[in-house]
C-alpha positions as CSV (number, residue, x, y, z in Angstrom):
1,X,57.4,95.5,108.2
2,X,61.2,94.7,108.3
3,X,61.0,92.5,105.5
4,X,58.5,94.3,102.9
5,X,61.6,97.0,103.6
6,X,64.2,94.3,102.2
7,X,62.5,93.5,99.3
8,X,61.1,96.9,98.2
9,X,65.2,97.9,98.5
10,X,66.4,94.9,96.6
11,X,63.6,95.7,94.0
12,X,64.8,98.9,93.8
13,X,68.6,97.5,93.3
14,X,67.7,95.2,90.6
15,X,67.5,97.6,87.8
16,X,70.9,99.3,88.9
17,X,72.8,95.4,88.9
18,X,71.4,94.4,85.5
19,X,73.3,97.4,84.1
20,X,76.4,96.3,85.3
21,X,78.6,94.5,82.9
22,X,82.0,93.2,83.3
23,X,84.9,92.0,81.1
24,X,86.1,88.4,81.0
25,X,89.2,88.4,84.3
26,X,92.6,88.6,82.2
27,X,95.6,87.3,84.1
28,X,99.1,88.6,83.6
29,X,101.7,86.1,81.8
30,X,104.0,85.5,85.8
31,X,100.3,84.8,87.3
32,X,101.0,88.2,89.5
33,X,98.3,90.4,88.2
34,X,94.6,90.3,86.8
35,X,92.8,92.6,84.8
36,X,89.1,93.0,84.2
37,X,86.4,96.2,83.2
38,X,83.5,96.9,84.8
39,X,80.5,98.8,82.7
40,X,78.1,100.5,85.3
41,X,76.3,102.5,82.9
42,X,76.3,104.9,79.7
43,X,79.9,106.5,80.5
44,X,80.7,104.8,83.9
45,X,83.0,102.2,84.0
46,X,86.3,101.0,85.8
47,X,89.4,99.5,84.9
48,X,90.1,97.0,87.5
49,X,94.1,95.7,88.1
50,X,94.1,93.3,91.5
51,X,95.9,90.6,92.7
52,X,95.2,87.8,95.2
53,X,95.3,90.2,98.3
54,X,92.8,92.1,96.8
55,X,92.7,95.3,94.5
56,X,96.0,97.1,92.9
57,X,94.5,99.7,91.1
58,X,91.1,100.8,89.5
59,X,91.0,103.8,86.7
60,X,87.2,105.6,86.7
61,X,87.5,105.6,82.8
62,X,86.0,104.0,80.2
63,X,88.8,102.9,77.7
64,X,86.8,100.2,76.1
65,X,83.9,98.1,77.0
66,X,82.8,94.4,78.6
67,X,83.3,92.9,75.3
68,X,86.7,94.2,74.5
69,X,90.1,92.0,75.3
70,X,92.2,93.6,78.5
71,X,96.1,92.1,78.7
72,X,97.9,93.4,82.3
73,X,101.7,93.5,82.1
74,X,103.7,91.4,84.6
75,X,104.6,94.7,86.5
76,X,100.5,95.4,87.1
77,X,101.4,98.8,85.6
78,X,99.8,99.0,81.9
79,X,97.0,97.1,80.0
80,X,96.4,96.4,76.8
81,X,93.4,96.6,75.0
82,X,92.0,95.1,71.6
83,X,88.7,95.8,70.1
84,X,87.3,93.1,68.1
85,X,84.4,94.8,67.2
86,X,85.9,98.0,66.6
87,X,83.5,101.0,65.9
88,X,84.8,102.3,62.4
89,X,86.7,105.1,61.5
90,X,85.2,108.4,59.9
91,X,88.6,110.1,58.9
92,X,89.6,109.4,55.4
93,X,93.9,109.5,55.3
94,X,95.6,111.7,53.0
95,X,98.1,110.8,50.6
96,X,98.2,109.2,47.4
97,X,99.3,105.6,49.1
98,X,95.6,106.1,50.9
99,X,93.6,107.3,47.8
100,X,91.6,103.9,47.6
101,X,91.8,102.8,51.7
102,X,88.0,103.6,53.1
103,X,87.8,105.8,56.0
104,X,87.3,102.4,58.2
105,X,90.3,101.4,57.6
106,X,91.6,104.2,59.9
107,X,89.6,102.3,62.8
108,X,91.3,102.0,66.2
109,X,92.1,98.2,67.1
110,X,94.0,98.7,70.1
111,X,95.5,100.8,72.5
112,X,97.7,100.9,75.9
113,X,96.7,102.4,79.0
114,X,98.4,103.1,82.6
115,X,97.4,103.1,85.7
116,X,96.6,107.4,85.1
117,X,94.6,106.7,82.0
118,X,97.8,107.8,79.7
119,X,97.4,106.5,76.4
120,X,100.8,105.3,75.8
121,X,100.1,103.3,72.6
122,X,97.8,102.8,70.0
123,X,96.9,101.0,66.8
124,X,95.2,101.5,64.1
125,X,93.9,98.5,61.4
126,X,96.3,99.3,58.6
127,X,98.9,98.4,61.1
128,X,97.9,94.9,61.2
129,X,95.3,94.7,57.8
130,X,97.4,94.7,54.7
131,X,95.5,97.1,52.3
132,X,94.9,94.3,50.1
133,X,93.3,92.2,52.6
134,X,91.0,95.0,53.7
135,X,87.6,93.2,51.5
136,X,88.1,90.4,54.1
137,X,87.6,92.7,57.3
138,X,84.1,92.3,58.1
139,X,81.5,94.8,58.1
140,X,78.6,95.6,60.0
141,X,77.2,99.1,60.0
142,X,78.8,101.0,62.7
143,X,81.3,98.0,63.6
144,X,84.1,95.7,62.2
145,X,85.2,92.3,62.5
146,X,88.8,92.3,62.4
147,X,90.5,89.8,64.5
148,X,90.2,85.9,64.0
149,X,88.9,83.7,67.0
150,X,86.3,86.8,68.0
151,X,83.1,87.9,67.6
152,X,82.2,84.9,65.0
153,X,85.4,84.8,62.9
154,X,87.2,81.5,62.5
155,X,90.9,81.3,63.9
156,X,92.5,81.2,67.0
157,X,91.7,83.7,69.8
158,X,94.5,86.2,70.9
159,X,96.8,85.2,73.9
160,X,99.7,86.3,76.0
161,X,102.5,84.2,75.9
162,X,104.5,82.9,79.2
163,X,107.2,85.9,77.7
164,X,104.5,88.6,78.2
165,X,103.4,89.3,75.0
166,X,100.3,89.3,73.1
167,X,99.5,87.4,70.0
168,X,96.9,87.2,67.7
169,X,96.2,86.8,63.8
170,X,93.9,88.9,61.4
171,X,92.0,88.3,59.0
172,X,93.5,87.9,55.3
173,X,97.1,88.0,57.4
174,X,98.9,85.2,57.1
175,X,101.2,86.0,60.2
176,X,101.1,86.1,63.7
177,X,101.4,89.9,64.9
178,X,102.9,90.8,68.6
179,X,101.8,93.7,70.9
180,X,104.6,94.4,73.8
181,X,104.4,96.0,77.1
């Protein structure tokens, strides 16, 4: 009886642990801190900061998704996130400078979250995407491709260097761009 009751429960568990989807563990650049999201569902996710002795901080929010890149500062205080397949972006800029840039291009690449949820930075793919590189930036039909050394594109991956900050190239860029803490 005892044991038709532990597998009918773990049965009904299954479906509930399939969901669950984590990020790739991201340790800081001093080794202190590590950094990792955990999708439990549509809308229910944590943002996970520990160190060896266990956790440091979770935020109940989803600011991206088990795919996305997470980058914890040496303090354990604020990650960094980078989307390399970025949903694209609907709004159109205005200007004259903008009059031939698609409405992707306006696409959120990355942004900078603390410990509250506070978005204290973002950035956008013109930041990084020279306009005239923009027929490079690879498109799917909700998504882009925008960083080299994810998602399929050739080049190396993003990485934090032992000075805290995070590098990465793009495509049609021919330099190395820097986020900082």
């Amino acid at each position: 009886m005892l044991r038709s009751i532990c597998v009918g429960m773990v049965l009904w568990a299954l479906p509930a642990l399939a969901d669950e989807r984590a990020s790739r563990p991201r340790v800081s650049a001093n080794g202190d801190f590590s950094v990792r999201m955990v999708e439990r569902g549509p809308g229910r996710c944590s943002l996970e900061v520990s160190q060896d002795s266990g956790p440091v901080w979770t935020l109940e929010q989803c600011v991206g998704g088990a795919d996305d890149l997470y980058f914890v500062s040496n303090d354990g205080k604020r990650v960094w996130v980078l989307f390399p397949l970025a949903p694209k972006g609907q709004k159109k800029l205005a200007g004259r400078k903008y009059k031939k840039v698609p409405a992707w291009a306006n696409t959120q690449v990355a942004v900078e979250v603390d410990r509250q949820g506070t978005r204290l930075q973002e950035r956008r793919l013109l930041e990084f995407v020279p306009t005239r590189a923009l027929p490079q930036v690879r498109q799917m039909s909700q998504h882009i491709k925008w960083l080299e050394g994810m998602v399929g594109v050739p080049g190396k991956s993003p990485r934090l260097t032992d000075a805290g900050n995070i590098e990465f190239e793009v495509v049609g860029g021919d330099k190395t761009h820097r986020l900082t803490f």
